[in-house]
KOLFI-409583 format. One record per residue (C-alpha): residue number from 1; x, y, z; residue in three letters. Coordinates in Angstrom, 3 decimals. Example, Ala and Ser with C-alpha at 12.3 -4.5 7.8 and 13.67 -1.06 7.14 Angstrom:
(r 1,(12.300,-4.500,7.800),ala)
(r 2,(13.670,-1.060,7.140),ser)
***
This chain:
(r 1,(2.311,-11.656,-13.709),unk)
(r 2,(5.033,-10.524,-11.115),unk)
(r 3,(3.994,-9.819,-7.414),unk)
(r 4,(4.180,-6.724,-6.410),unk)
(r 5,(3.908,-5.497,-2.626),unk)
(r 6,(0.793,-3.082,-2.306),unk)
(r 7,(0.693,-2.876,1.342),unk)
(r 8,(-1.244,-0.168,3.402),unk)
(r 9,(-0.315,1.992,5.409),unk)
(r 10,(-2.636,4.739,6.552),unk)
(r 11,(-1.320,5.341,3.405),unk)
(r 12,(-0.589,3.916,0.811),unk)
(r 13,(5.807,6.028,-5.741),unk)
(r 14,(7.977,6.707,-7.041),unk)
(r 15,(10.644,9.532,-6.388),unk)
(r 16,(11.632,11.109,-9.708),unk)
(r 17,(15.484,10.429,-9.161),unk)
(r 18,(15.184,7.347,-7.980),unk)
(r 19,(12.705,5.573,-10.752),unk)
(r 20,(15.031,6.936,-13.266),unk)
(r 21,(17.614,4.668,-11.668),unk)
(r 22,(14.915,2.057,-10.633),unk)
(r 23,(15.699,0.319,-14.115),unk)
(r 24,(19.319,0.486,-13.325),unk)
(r 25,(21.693,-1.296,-11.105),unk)
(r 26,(22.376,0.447,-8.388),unk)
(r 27,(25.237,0.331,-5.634),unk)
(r 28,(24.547,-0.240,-2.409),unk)
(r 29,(26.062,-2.158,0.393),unk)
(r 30,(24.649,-5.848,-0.378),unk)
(r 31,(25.753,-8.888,-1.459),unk)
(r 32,(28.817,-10.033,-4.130),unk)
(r 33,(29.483,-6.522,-5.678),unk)
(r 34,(26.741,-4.827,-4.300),unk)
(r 35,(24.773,-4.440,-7.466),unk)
(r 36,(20.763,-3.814,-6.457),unk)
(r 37,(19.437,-5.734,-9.439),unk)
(r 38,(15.659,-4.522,-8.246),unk)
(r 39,(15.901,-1.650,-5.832),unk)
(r 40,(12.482,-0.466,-4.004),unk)
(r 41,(10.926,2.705,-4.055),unk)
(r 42,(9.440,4.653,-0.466),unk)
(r 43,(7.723,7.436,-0.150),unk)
(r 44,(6.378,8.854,2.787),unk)
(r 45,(3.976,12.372,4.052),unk)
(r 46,(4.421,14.521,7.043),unk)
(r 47,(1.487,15.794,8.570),unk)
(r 48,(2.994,19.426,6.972),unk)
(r 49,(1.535,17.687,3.782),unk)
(r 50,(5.654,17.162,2.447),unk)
(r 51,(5.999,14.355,0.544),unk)
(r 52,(9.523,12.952,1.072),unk)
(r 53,(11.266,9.886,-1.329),unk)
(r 54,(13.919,7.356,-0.909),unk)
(r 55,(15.107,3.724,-2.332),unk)
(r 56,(17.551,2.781,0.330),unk)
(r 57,(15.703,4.135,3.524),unk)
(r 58,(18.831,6.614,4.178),unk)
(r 59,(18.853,8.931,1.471),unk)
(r 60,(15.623,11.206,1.105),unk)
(r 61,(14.556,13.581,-1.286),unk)
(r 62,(11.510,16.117,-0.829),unk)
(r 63,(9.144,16.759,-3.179),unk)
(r 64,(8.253,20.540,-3.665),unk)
(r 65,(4.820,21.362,-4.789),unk)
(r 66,(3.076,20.644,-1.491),unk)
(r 67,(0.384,23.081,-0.517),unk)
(r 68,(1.046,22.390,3.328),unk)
(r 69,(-0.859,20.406,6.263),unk)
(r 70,(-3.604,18.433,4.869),unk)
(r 71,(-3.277,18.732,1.346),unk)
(r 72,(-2.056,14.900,0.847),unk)
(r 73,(-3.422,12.079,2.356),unk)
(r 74,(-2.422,9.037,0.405),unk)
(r 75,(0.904,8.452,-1.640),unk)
(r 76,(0.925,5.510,-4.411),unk)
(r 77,(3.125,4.962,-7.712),unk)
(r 78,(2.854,3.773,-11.057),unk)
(r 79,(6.560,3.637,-13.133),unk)
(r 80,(8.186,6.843,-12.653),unk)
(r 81,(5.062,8.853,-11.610),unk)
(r 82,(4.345,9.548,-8.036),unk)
(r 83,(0.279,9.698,-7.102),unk)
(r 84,(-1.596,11.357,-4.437),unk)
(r 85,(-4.857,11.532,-3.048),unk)
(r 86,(-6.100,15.177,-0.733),unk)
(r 87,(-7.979,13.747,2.493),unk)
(r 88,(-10.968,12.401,1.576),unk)
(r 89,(-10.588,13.980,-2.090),unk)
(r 90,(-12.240,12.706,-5.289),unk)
(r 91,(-9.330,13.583,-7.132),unk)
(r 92,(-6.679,11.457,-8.151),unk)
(r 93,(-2.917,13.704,-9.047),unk)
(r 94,(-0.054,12.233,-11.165),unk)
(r 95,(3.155,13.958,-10.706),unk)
(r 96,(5.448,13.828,-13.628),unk)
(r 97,(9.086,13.625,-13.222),unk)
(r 98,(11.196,17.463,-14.347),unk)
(r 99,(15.003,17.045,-14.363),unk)
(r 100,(14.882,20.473,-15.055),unk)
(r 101,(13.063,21.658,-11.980),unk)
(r 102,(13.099,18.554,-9.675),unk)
(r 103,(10.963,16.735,-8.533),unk)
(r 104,(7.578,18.525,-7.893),unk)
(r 105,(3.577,17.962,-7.316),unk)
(r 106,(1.146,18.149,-10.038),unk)
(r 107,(-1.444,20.486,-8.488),unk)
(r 108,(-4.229,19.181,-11.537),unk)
(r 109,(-5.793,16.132,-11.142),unk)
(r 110,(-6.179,13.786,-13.501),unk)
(r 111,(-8.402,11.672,-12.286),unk)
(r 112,(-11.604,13.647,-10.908),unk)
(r 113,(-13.928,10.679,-9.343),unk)
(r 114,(-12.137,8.758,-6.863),unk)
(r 115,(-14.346,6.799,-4.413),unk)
(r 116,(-14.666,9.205,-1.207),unk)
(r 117,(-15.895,6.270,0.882),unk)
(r 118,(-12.872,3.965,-0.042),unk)
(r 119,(-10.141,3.471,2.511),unk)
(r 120,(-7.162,5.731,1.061),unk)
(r 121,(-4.290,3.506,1.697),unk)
(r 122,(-5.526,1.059,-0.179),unk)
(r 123,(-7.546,2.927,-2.964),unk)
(r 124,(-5.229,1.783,-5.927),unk)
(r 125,(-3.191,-0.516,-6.716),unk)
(r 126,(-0.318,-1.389,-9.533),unk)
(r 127,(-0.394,-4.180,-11.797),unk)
(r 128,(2.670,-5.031,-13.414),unk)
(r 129,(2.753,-6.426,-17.614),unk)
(r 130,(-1.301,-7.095,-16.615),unk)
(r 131,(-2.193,-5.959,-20.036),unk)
(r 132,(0.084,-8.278,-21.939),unk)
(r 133,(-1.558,-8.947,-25.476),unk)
(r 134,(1.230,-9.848,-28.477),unk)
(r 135,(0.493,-6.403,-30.309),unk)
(r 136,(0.717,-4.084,-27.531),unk)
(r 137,(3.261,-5.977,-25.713),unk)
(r 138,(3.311,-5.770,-21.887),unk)
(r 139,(1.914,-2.728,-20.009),unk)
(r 140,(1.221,-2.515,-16.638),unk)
(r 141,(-2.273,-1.568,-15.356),unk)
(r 142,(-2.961,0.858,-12.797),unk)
(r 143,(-6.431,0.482,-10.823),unk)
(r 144,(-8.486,2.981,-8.394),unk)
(r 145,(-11.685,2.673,-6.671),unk)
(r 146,(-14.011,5.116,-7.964),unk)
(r 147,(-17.264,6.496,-7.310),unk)
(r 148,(-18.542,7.479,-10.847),unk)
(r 149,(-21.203,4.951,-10.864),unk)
(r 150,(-18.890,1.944,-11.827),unk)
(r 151,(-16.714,0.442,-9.116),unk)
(r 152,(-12.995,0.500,-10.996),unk)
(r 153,(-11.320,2.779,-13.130),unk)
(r 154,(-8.136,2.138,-14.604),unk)
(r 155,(-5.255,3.383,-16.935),unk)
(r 156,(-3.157,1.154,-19.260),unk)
(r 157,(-0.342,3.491,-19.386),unk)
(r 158,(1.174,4.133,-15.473),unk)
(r 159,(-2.070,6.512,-15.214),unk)
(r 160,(-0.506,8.924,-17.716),unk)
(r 161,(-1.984,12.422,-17.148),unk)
(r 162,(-2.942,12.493,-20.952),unk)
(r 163,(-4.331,8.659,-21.160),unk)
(r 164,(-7.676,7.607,-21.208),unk)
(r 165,(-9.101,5.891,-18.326),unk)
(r 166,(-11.154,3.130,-18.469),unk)
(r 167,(-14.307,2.363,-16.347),unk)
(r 168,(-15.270,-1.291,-15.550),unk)
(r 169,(-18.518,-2.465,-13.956),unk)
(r 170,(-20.862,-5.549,-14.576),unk)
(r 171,(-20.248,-6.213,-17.607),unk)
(r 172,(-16.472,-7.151,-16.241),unk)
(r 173,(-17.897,-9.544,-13.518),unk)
(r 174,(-18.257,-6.665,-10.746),unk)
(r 175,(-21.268,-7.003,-9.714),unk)
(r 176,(-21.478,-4.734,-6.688),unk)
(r 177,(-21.582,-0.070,-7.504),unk)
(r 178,(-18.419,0.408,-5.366),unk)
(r 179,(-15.157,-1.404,-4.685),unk)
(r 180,(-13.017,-0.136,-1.888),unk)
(r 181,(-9.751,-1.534,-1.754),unk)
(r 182,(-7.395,-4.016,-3.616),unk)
(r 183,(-4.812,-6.549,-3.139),unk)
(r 184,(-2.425,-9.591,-5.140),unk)
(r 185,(-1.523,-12.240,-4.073),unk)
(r 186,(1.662,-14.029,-4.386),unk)
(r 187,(0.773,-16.117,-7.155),unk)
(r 188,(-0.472,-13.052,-9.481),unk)
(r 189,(-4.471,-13.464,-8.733),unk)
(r 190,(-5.831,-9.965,-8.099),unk)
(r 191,(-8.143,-8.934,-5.476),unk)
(r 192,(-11.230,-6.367,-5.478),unk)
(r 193,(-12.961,-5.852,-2.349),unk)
(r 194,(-16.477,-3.468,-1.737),unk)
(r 195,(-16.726,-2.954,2.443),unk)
(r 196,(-20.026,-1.425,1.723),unk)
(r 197,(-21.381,-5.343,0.695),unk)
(r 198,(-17.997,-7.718,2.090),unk)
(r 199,(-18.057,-8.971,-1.123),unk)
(r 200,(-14.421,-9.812,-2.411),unk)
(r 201,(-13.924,-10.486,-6.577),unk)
(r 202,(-11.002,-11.998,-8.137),unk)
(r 203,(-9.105,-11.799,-11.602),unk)
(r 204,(-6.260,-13.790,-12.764),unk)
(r 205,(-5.603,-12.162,-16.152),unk)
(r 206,(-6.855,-9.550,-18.563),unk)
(r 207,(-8.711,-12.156,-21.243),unk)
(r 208,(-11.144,-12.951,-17.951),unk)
(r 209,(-13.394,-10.732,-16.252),unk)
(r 210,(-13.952,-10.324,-12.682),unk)
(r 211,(-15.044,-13.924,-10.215),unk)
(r 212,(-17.316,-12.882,-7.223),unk)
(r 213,(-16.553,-15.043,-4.547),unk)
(r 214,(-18.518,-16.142,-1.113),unk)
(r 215,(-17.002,-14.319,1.291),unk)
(r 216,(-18.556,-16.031,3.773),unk)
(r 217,(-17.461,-15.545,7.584),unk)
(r 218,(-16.846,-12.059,7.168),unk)
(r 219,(-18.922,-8.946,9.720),unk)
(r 220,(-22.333,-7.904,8.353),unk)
(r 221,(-21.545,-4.762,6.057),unk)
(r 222,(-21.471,-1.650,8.708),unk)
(r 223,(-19.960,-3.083,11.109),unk)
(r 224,(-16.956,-1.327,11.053),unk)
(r 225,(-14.289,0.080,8.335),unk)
(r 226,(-12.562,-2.851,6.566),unk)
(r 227,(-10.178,-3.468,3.769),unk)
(r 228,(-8.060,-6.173,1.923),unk)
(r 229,(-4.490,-7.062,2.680),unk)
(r 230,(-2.688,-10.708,1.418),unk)
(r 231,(-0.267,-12.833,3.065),unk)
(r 232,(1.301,-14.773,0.248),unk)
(r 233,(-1.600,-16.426,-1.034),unk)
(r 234,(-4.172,-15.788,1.748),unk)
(r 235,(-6.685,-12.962,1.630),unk)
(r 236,(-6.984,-11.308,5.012),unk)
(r 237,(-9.776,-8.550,5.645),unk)
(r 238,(-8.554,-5.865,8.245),unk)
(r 239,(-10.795,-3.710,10.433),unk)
(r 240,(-9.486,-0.408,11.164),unk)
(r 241,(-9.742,1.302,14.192),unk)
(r 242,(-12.709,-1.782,15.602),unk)
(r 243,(-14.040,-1.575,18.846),unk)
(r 244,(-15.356,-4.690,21.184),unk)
(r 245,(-17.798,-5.258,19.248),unk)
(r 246,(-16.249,-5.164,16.000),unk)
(r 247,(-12.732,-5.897,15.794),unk)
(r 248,(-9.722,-7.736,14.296),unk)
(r 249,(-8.358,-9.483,11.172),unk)
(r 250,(-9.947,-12.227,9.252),unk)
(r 251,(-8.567,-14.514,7.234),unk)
(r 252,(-9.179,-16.837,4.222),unk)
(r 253,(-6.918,-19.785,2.592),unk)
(r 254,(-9.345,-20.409,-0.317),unk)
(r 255,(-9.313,-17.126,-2.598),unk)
(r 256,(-11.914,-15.621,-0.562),unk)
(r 257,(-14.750,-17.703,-0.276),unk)
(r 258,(-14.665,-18.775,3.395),unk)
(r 259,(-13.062,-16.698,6.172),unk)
(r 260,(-12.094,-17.282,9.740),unk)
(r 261,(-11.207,-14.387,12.656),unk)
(r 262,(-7.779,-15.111,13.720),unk)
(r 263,(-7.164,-14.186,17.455),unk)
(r 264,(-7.420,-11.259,19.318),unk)
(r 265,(-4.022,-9.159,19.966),unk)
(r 266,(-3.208,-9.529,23.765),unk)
(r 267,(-6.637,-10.822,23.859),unk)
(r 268,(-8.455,-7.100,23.408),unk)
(r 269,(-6.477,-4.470,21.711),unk)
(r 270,(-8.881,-3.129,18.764),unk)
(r 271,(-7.031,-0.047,17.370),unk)
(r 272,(-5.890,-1.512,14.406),unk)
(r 273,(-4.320,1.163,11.445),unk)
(r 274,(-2.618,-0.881,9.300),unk)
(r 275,(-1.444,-4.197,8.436),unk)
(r 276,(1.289,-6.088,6.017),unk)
(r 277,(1.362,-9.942,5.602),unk)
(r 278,(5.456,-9.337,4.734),unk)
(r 279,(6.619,-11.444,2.056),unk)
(r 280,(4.419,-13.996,2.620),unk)
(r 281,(6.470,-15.108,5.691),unk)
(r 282,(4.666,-12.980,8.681),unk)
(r 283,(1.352,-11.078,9.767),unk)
(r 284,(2.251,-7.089,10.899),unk)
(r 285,(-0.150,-5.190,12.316),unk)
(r 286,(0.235,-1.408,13.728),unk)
(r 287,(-2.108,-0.168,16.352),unk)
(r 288,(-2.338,3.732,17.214),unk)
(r 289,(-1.845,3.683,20.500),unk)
(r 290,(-0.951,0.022,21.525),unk)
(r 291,(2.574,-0.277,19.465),unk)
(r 292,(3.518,-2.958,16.362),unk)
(r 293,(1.969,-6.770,17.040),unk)
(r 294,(3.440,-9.979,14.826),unk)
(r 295,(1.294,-13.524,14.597),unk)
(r 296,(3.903,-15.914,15.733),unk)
(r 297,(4.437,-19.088,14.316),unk)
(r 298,(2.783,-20.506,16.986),unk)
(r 299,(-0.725,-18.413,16.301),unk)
(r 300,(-0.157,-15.933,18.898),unk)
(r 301,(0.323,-11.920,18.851),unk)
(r 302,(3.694,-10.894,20.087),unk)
(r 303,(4.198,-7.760,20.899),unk)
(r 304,(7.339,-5.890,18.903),unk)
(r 305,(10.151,-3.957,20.846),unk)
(r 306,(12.002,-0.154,19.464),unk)
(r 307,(9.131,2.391,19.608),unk)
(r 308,(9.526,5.575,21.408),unk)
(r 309,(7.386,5.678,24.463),unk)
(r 310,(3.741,6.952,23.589),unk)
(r 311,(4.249,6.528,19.775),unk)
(r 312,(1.126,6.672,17.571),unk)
(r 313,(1.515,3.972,14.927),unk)
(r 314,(-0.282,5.058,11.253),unk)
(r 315,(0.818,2.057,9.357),unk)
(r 316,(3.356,-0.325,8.148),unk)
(r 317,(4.174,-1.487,4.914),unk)
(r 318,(7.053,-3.962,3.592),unk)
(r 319,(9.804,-3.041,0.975),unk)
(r 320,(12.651,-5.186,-0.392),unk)
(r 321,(15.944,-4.879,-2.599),unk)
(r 322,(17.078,-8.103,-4.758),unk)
(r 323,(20.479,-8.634,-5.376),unk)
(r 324,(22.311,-9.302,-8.129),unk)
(r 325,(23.427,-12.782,-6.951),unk)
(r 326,(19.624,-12.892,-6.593),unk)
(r 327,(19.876,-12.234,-2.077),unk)
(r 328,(16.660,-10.816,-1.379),unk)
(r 329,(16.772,-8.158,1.665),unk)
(r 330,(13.479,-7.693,3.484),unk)
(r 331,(12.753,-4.711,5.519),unk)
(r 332,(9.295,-3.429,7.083),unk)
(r 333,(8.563,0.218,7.776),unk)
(r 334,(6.153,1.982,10.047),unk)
(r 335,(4.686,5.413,9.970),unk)
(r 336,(4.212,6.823,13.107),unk)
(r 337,(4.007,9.773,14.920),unk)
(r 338,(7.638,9.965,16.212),unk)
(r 339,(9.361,9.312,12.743),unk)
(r 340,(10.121,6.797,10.638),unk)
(r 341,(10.971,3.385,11.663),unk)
(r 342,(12.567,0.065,10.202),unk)
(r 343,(12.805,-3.609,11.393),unk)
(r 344,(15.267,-6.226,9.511),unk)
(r 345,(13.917,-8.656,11.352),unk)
(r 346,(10.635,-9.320,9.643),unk)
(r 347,(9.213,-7.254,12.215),unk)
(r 348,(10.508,-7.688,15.871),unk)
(r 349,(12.397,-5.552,16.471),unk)
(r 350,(12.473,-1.666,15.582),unk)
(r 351,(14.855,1.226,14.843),unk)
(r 352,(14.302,4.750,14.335),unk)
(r 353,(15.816,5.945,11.149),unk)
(r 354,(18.109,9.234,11.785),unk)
(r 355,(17.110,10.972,8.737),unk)
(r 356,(18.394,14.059,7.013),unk)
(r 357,(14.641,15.478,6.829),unk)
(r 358,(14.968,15.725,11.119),unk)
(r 359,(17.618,18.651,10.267),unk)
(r 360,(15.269,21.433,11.890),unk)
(r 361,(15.331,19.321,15.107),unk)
(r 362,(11.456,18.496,14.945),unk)
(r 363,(10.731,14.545,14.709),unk)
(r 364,(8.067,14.252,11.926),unk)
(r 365,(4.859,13.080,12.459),unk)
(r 366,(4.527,10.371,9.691),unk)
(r 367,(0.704,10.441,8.404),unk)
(r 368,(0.725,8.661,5.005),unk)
(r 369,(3.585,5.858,3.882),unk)
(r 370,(3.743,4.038,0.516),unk)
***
C-alpha cells in the first residue's frame, strides 16, 4: 500500500477543481519543468462554517453550500469527494463534484452513525488500493469511527453516496464497541485506536483481520482526550488539551505494544490541539495558546518563530508535492485563529499566507484544516 498523510488538525479533501487535475500534471514553480507529478490537496473551515480548497497553498476556491457558523466541524477526502462532519454530528456528508454548478456541499448525509465520542480530526481516514483483490482490481478504502454498535464502518468505493457501507466488529479482530481515531504508518500498517479502553489494533492488508496489541505504558482510560498520530513508523498517542495531571505525547517504536511519554514542552505547557510527525523526519505539535513546539534532534521541544502575537493554534497538518524529476517539497500548515500559516522548513519557522479569501479585510479564524 502507498502512505498517505492523515494528519489532524482540530480537523481533519478534496476541492472539486483541483482532484479533477489531481490525476494530472500540473504546473507549478518546482523543479526541471515544473511538472507536479503528485500535487496535494488542502482544505480548510472558517469559523463562518466556509469551507475553502487549494493544491498549491496560494490559490483558493470556496465551497458554496455552507449553512454558516457551526455547521462544519471536520473536513476529510476520499478521491474527488470532499467529506464533512457538523460539530459533534453523527452524520457523515459526501460532497460530489458539479462542473455545472461548482463546487458545492451535500446537505444529506450519507453516513448517519458516526461515533459522537470520537475525536473529529481524526474520525476517518483514507486507504489507498487497500482493497486490492485480482477481480476487483485496486480500490481504495475509506474508514470512520462509528457508534452503531460496531467500532468501524467503511466504504470500498471513496464513500460513494450510493455505496454500501460496511460494518466491522469482532469478528474482524476488533475486539473493543468503539474505535476513535486512526492512523498509517510509513510502511502501509494501519492503525485503529479506542480512547475509551487505550487499546490500539493493527492491520497490514485486507486478507487479515484486525491484531490487538498491548498498549502498555499508555494513561488509564479517562484520563484525558487522546488520539493516534504516526511518525514514520512510530505510533504516538496525543492528549488534547491535558492538564498537570494528564498531559503530553506518548510514544511507541514497536507497533504499539509498549509506549513511553516523551518530554514535557518547556517542561509544563499542556494545551496540546494537534500534532503531525511530518514525513517521518520531525514531531509538530500546536498548542492553543502557547504557539507551534518541534522535538529536536536532540530530544528537546523548541519553540517555533512567525505567529502573530496572541495566536490561538487549532492544528497542524503536513502536505507535500512530488516532482516530476521525483523532488519531493514538504510544507506544514497550521490552523489558527489569525489565518492560515505555512513553514518550509519542516516546521521552524512560520509565514502567514496572504490569501485571496482575506479580501473583506477580516483575518479568518481557521477552526478545522485537512
Amino acid at each position: 500500500m502507498r502512505r498517505i498523510h492523515t494528519v489532524y488538525t482540530v480537523i481533519c479533501v478534496t476541492l472539486v477543481a483541483f482532484a479533477l487535475q489531481g490525476c494530472q500534471q500540473k504546473r507549478n514553480p518546482g523543479p526541471d519543468d515544473g511538472y507536479v507529478q503528485k500535487p496535494y490537496s488542502l482544505f480548510i473551515v472558517d469559523e463562518q462554517g466556509l469551507v475553502w480548497g487549494t493544491n498549491d497553498g496560494e490559490k483558493f476556491k470556496r465551497w458554496s453550500g455552507s449553512q454558516g457558523a457551526g455547521f462544519v466541524e471536520s473536513v476529510y477526502s476520499s478521491g474527488h469527494r470532499l467529506i464533512f462532519r457538523a460539530p459533534a454530528g453523527a452524520d457523515l456528508h459526501v460532497s460530489e463534484p458539479d462542473t455545472s454548478a461548482g463546487v458545492h456541499l451535500n446537505t444529506n448525509p450519507s453516513y448517519r452513525n458516526l461515533n459522537i465520542a470520537a475525536f473529529g480530526p481524526a474520525i476517518a481516514i483514507q486507504l489507498e488500493d487497500f482493497n486490492d483483490t485480482p477481480k476487483a482490481g485496486p480500490r481504495d478504502r475509506f474508514y470512520v469511527a462509528s457508534g452503531s454498535g460496531k467500532p468501524v464502518a467503511y466504504s470500498e468505493y471513496n464513500a460513494d453516496p450510493d455505496s454500501v457501507w460496511w460494518h466491522e466488529d469482532g469478528q474482524s479482530g476488533l475486539t473493543v464497541s468503539t474505535i476513535t481515531s486512526f492512523a498509517q504508518l510509513a510502511n502501509g500498517l494501519v492503525i485503529a485506536y479506542d480512547d475509551a479502553t487505550r487499546k490500539i489494533f493493527t492491520r497490514d492488508n485486507i486478507k487479515n483481520g484486525w491484531t490487538g496489541k498491548n498498549s502498555n505504558g499508555l494513561p488509564a482510560a479517562g484520563q484525558g482526550q487522546t488520539y493516534v498520530i504516526n511518525k514514520g513508523n512510530d505510533v504516538l498517542v496525543v492528549i488534547v488539551n491535558g492538564d498537570a495531571t494528564t498531559n503530553g505525547i506518548y510514544e511507541s517504536k514497536n507497533f504499539g505494544d509498549d509506549f513511553s511519554k516523551l518530554p514535557e514542552i518547556d517542561g509544563g505547557i499542556y494545551d496540546i490541539t494537534g500534532a503531525t510527525g511530518a514525513f517521518g523526519k520531525v514531531l509538530i505539535a500546536s498548542t492553543k495558546t502557547n504557539g507551534i513546539w518541534r522535538l529536536g534532534g536532540q530530544g528537546e521541544w523548541e519553540r517555533t518563530f512567525g505567529l502573530d502575537e496572541g495566536t490561538e493554534v487549532h492544528g497542524v497538518l503536513s502536505k507535500y508535492n512530488k516532482f516530476k524529476s521525483e523532488e519531493v517539497r514538504e510544507y506544514i500548515y497550521a490552523a489558527t485563529s489569525t489565518g492560515l500559516y505555512r513553514s518550509d522548513d519542516l516546521g521552524q519557522n512560520w509565514v502567514k499566507l496572504n490569501l485571496e479569501l482575506y479580501q473583506s479585510g477580516v483575518v479568518p479564524n481557521i477552526i478545522a484544516i485537512h
